[in-house]
C-alpha positions as CSV (number, residue, x, y, z in Angstrom):
1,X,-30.4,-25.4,55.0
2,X,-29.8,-28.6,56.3
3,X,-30.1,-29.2,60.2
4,X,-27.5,-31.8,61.7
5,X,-29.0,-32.8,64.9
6,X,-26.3,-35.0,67.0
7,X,-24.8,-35.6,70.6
8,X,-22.3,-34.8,73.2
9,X,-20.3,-37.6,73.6
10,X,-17.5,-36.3,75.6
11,X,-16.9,-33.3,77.5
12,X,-12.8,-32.1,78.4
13,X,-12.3,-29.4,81.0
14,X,-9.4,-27.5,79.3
15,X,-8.9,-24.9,81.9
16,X,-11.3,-23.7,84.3
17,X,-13.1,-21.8,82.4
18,X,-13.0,-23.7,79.0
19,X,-14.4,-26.9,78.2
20,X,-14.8,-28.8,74.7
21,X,-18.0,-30.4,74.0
22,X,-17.2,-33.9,71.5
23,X,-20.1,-34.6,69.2
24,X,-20.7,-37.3,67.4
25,X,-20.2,-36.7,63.7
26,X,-23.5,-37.1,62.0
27,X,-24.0,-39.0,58.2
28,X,-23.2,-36.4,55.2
29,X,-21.3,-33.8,58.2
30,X,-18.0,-32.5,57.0
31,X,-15.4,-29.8,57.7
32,X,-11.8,-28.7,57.0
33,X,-9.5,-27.4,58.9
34,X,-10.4,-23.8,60.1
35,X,-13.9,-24.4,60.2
36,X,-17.0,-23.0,62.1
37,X,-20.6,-24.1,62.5
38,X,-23.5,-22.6,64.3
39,X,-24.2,-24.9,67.2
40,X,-27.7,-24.8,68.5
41,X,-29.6,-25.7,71.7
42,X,-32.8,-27.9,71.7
43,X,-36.0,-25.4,71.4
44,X,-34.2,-23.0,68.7
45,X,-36.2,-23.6,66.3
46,X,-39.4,-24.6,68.1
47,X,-41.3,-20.9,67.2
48,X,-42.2,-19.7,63.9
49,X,-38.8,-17.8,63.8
50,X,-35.7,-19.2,65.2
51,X,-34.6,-18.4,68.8
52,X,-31.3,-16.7,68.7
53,X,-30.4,-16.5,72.1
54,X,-30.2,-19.8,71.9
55,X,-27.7,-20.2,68.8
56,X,-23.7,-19.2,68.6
57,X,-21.2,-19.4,65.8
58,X,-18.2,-21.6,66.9
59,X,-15.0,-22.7,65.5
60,X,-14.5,-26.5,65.1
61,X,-11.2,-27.3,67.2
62,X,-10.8,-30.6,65.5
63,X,-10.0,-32.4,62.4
64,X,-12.5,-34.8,60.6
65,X,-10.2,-38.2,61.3
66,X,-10.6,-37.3,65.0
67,X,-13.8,-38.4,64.9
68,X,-15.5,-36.0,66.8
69,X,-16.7,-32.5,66.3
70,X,-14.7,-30.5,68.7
71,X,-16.5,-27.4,70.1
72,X,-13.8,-25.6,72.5
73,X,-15.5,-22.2,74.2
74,X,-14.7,-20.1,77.2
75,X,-17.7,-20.0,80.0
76,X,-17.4,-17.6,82.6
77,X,-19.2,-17.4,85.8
78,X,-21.7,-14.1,84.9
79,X,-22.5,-15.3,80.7
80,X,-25.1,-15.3,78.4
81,X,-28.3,-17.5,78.5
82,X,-26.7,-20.0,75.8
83,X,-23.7,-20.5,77.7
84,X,-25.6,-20.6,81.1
85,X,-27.8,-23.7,79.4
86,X,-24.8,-25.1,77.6
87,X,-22.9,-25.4,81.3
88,X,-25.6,-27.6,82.4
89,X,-25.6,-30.1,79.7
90,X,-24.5,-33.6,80.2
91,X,-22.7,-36.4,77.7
92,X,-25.5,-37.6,75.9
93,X,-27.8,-34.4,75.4
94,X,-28.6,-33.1,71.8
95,X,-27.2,-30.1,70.1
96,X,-28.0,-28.8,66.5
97,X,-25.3,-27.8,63.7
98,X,-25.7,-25.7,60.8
99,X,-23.9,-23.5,58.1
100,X,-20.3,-25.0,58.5
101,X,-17.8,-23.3,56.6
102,X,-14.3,-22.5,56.6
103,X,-12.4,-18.9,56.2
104,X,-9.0,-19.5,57.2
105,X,-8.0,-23.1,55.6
106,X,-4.1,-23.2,55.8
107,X,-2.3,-21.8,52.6
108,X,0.6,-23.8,51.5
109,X,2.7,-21.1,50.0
110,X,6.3,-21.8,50.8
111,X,5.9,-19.3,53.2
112,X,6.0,-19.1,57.2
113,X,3.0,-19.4,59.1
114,X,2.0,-16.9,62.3
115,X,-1.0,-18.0,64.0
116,X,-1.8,-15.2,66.2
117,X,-4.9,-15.4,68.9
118,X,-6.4,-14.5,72.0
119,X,-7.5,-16.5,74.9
120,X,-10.3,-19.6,73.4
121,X,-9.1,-18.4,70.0
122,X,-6.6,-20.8,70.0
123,X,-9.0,-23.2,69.6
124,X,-9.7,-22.4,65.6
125,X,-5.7,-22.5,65.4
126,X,-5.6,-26.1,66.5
127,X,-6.9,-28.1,64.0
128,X,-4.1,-26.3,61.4
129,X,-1.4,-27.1,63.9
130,X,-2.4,-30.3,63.3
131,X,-3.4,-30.3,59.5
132,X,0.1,-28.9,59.2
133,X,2.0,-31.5,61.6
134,X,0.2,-34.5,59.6
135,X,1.6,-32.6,56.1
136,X,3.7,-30.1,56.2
137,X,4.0,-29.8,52.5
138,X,4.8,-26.0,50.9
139,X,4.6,-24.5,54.6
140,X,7.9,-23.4,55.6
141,X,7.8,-22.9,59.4
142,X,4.9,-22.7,61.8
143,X,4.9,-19.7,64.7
144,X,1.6,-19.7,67.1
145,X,1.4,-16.9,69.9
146,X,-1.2,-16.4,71.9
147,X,-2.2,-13.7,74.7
148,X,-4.7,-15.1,77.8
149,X,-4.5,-12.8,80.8
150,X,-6.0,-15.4,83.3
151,X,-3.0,-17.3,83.1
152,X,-5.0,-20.7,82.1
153,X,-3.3,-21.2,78.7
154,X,-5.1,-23.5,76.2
155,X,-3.9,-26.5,74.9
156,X,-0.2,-26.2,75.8
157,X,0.6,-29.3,76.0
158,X,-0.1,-29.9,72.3
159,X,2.2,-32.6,71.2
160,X,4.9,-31.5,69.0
161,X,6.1,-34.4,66.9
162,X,10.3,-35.2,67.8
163,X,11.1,-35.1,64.3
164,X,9.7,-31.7,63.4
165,X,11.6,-28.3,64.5
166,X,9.8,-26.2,63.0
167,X,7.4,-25.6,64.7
168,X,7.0,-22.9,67.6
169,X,4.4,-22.2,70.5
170,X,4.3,-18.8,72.5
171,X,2.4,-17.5,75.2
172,X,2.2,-14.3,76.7
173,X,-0.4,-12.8,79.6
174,X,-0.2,-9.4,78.6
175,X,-0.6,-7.3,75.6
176,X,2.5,-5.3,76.1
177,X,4.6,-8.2,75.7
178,X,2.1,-9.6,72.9
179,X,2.7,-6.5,70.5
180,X,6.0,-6.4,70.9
181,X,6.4,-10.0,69.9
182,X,3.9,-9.4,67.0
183,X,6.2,-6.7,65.9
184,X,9.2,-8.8,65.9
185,X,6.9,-11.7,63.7
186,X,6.2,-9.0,61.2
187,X,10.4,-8.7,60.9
188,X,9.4,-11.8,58.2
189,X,7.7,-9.4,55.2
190,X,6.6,-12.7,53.3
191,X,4.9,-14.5,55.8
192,X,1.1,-15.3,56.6
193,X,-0.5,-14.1,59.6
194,X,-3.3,-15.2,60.7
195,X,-5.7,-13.3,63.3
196,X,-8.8,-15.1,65.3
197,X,-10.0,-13.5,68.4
198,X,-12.9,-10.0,69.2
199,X,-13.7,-7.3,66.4
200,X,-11.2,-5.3,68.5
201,X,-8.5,-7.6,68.6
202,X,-8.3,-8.0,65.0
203,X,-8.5,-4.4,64.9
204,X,-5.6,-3.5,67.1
205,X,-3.5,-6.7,65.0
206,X,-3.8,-5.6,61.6
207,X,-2.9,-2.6,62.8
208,X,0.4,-3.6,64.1
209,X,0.8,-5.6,60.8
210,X,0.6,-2.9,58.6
211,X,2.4,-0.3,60.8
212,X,5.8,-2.5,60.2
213,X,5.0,-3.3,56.0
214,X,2.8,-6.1,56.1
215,X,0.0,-6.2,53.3
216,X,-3.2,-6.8,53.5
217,X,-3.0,-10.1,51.3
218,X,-0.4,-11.4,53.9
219,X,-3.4,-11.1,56.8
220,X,-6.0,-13.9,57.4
221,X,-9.1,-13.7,59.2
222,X,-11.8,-15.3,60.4
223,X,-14.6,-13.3,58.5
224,X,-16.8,-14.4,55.9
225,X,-15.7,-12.3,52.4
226,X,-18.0,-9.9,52.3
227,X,-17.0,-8.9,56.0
228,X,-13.4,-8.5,54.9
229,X,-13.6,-5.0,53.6
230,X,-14.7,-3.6,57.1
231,X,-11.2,-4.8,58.5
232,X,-9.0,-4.2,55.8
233,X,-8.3,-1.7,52.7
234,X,-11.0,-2.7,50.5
235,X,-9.3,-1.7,47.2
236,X,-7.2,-5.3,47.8
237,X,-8.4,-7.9,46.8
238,X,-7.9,-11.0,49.7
């Protein structure tokens, strides 16, 4: 397993309780769209086994030709030791990255695309907005909703180029108003949806999805493969 030691070059208060860390993008580091990594904190691998409070899997909110790693995360007053650390660091300081690897690239199917997530979730959506505003090729239309009870909305002023329409941004604080939208978006029986957000939030989606027809095929998460089956019917293959 290769180690990617590298630094914080920037850091971008999204909201008040999110903030994207920019990190230099080390020799031989790559990504696509969709990606995560596991970002690490100096000491984690100073014992004889790793230190795993002081490691978390992330989803890369930024494209390689940005030229920065983008790590977008929620941190909340009461948090966990990683976050508590990773509130204190400063432009400059070193992090680790490891096993990068994507599960939801964008499919280019002639279909329509739903990108549905909650709260900092958004943040693995981005980088396919932006994969699919640079190319739009075989995508048909884009729709991204999003549900955040605290108001503070990620990312929404992402720039919609003039000359493309079809693209679509919703948000909604609650999740009465969020299912019901979700349950109009399945109206479209061809299209993609894609899910990123808690165990339980994909839970409660898929749900939805397949209560109004959708298949299983039609529903992307962001789960390795052989966590799939533990989300959806296993007899299909996805």
């Amino acid at each position: 397993m290769q180690i990617y030691w590298t630094k914080i070059n920037k850091i971008i208060e999204e909201t008040p309780e999110v903030k994207t860390y920019m990190l230099d993008c080390p020799e031989g580091f790559t990504w696509e769209e969709g990606a995560h990594t596991h970002m690490a904190l100096e000491g984690f691998n100073a014992g004889d086994k790793p230190n795993r409070s002081l490691i978390r899997h992330m989803s890369i909110s930024t494209l390689p030709h940005e030229n920065s790693i983008g790590i977008t995360t929620r941190i909340k007053e009461l948090c966990s030791e990683f976050k508590q650390i990773l509130r204190t660091l400063e432009v400059g300081t070193e992090v680790a990255l490891f096993k990068t690897h994507s599960n939801v690239p964008l499919k280019r199917e002639k279909k329509n695309v739903y990108l549905l997530s909650s709260g900092v979730g958004l943040a693995t959506f981005r980088p396919l907005i932006l994969d699919y505003f640079e190319r739009a090729d075989d995508v048909n239309q884009m729709h991204s909703l999003n549900i955040d009870s605290t108001k503070d909305f990620l990312f929404p002023n992402l720039v919609v180029p003039a000359s493309d329409q079809n693209f679509t941004s919703q948000f909604v604080d609650n999740r009465q108003d969020y299912y019901k939208e979700v349950k109009n978006l399945a109206a479209d029986k061809d299209g993609l949806f894609y899910v990123v957000g808690s165990d339980e939030f994909l839970i409660q989606n898929i749900e939805a999805l397949l209560e109004e027809g959708i298949k299983p095929e039609q529903i992307m998460l962001d789960k390795h493969k052989s966590q799939l089956p533990e989300f959806l019917p296993i007899d299909v293959e996805v």
